[in-house]
NUFITOR-126417 format. One line per 8 residues: number of its first residue (from 1); for each residue z, x, y of C-alpha. Coordinates in steps of 0.02 Angstrom, whole numbers, plus 32768, in hexadecimal, padded with zeros to 4 digits. Each point is the difference from the previous one (the first is absolute). Example, Ala and Ser with C-alpha at 12.3 -4.5 7.8 and 13.67 -1.06 7.14 Angstrom:
1) 8186,8267,7F1F  7FDF,8045,80AC $
END
This chain:
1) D824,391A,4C88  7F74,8071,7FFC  7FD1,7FE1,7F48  8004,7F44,8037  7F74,8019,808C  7F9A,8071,7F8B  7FFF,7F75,7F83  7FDF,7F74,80A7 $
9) 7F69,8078,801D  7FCC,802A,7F6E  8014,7F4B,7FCC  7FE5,7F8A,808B  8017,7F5C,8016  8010,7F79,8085  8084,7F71,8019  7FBF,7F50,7FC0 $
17) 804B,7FB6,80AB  7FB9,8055,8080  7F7E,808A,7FBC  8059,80AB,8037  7FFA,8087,7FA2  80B0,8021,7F9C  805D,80B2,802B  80AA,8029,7FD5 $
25) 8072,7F7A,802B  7FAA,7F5F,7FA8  8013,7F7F,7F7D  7F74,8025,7F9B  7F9B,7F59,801E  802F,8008,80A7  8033,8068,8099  80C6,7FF3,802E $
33) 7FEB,7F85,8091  7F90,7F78,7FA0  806F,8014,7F69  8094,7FD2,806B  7FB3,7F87,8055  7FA6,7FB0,7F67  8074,801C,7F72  8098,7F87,8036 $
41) 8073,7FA1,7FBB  7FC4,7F44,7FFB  808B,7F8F,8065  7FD3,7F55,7FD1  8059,7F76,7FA8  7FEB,8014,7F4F  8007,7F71,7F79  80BA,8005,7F95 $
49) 7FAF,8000,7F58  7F52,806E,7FF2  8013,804A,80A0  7F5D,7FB6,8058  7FD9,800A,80CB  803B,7F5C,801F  7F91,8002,809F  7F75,800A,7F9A $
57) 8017,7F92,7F84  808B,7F6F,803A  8063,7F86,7F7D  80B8,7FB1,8012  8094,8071,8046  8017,809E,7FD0  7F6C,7FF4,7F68  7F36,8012,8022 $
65) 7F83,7F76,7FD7  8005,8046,7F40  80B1,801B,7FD7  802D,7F48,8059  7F88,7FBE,7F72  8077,803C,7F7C  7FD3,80B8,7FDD  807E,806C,7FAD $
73) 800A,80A3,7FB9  8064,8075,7FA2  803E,8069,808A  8081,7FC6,808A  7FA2,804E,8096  7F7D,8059,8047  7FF9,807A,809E  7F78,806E,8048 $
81) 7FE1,807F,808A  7F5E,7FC4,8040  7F61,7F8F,7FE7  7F7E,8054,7F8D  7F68,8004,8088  7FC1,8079,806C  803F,80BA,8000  8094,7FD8,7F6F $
89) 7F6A,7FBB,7F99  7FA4,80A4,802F  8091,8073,7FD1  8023,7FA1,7F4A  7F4F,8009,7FD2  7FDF,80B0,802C  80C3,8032,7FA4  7FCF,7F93,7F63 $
97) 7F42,8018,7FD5  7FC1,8094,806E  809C,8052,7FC3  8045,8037,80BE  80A6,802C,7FAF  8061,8036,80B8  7FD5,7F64,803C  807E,7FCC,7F90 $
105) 808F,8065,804B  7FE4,7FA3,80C3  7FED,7F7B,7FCC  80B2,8013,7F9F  804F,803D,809A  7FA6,7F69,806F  8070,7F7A,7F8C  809A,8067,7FE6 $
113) 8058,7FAB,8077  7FDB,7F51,7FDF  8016,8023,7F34  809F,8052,801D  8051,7F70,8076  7FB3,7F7E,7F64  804F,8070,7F93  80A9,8004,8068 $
121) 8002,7F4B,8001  7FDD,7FDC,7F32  8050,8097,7FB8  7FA1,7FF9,7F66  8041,8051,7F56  7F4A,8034,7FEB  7F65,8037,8072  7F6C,7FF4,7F75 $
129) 7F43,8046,803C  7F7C,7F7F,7FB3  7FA6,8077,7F8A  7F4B,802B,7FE5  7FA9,8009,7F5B  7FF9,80BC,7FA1  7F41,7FF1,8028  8007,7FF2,80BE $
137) 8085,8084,8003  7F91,8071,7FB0  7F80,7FE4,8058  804D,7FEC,80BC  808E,807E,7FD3  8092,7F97,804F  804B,7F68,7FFD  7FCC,7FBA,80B9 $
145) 80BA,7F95,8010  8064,80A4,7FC2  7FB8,806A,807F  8024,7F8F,8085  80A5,7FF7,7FD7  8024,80B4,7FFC  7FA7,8002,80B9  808A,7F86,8022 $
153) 80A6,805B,7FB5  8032,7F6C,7F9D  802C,8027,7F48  7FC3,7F95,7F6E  7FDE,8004,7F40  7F5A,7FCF,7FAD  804D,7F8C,7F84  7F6B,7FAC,7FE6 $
161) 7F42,802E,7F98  7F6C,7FB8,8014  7FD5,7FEE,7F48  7F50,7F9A,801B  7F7D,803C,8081  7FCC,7F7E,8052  7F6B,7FD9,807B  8026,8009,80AA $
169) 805E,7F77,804D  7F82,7FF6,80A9  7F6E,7FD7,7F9C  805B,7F6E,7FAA  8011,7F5A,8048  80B1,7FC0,800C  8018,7F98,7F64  7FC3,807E,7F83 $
177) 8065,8090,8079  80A6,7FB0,7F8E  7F95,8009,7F68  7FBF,80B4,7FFF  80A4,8058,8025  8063,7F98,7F81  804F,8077,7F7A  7FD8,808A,8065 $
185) 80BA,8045,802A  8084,804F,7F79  80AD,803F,8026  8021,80AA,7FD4  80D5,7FDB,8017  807D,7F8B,8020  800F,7FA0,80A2  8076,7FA3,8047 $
193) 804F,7FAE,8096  7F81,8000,80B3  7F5F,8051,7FEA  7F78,801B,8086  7F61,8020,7FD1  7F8B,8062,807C  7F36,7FF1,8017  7F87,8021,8066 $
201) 7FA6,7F68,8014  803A,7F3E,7FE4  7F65,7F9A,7FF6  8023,7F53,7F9E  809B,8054,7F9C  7FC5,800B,7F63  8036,80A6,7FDF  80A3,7FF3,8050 $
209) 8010,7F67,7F90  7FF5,804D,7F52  8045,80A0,803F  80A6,7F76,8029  7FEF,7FB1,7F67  8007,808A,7FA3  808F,8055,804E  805D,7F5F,7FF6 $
217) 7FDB,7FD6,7F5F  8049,80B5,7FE5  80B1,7FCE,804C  7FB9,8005,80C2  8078,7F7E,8047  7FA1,7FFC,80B1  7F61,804B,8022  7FCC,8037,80BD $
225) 7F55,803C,8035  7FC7,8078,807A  7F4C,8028,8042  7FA5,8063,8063  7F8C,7F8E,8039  7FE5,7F41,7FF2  7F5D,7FAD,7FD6  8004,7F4E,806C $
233) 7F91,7F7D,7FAF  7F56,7FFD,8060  7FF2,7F55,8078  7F79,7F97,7FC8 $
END
């Protein structure tokens, strides 16, 4: 504890919510009451197929205005712990590109429960980690997804490389999203049976859509995916 507040001191920084300054007990990007209070599970209906806020984006039954037009992927269903705005959009950014690696760990632990009850409820024959490219992990020094998982206690096995580097999927609009991660994924081992794939972010599903392909295409017979965060479409 003490080497914790030397570091806070030595170190300091301020929660993205409400400006105070972190010491000891805090989740990095935020102190402990905004992160509880901010970080939450999202409790809205959720589209069958790609796993859209169906408040925000309304089609026929159980599918969203995009999936009742006939859109299908490669994986059988999509789940997600909250949307990605506000402080979980704070917390990803700072883990991924300013490299806040225990960010990682809470936010693990925030999910566990709601991963673990998905989990429960699929039992999957494999939990695979979407991978990053040999480049980024050299550079950021972890693998984002893997990290979060550890925070979270749930076992997995990086089955999958990233064999192309890619650019990055937010600067891409979403038809050439499909396009630039195509080819992208390898298997490193057999697969079989139910496999959940875990990210952090599901945006259009691109990359959960070749990582599925893949992995089916590989002897995947079903192919789940879970995400940290979900990126609604933007009204208008």
């Amino acid at each position: 504890m003490l080497k914790r507040l030397l570091l806070d001191l030595l170190f300091p920084d301020y929660c993205r919510v409400c400006g105070s300054l972190l010491l000891l007990d805090h989740a990095y990007v935020a102190c402990r009451k905004c992160w509880n209070e901010h970080f939450k599970l999202y409790t809205g209906k959720r589209c069958r197929r790609c796993g859209h806020p169906l408040e925000l984006l309304p089609g026929v039954g159980e599918l969203c205005g995009r999936c009742a037009e006939g859109r299908s992927f490669h994986f059988s269903g999509v789940n997600y712990f909250t949307l990605y705005s506000g402080l979980a959009e704070e917390a990803l950014r700072e883990l991924k590109f300013n490299r806040l690696k225990p960010v990682a760990s809470e936010i693990g632990r925030a999910v566990a429960p709601h991963l673990k009850r998905w989990i429960s409820a699929l039992n999957p024959d494999l939990i695979v980690p979407v991978p990053v490219h040999s480049e980024t992990l050299k550079e950021r020094g972890f693998n984002q997804v893997e990290e979060i998982l550890k925070g979270a206690g749930v076992p997995f096995i990086p089955l999958l490389k990233k064999v192309k580097k890619v650019e990055r999927q937010s600067t891409l609009s979403a038809a050439d999203r499909a396009n630039n991660v195509k080819g992208a994924f390898s298997l490193l081992g057999p697969v079989s049976g139910t496999v959940l794939v875990i990210d952090d972010v599901f945006t259009t599903g691109s990359t959960a859509n070749e990582v599925a392909r893949v992995l089916k295409e590989g002897g995947a017979e079903r192919v789940f995916v879970y995400t940290v965060c979900y990126t609604p479409v933007k009204p208008g």
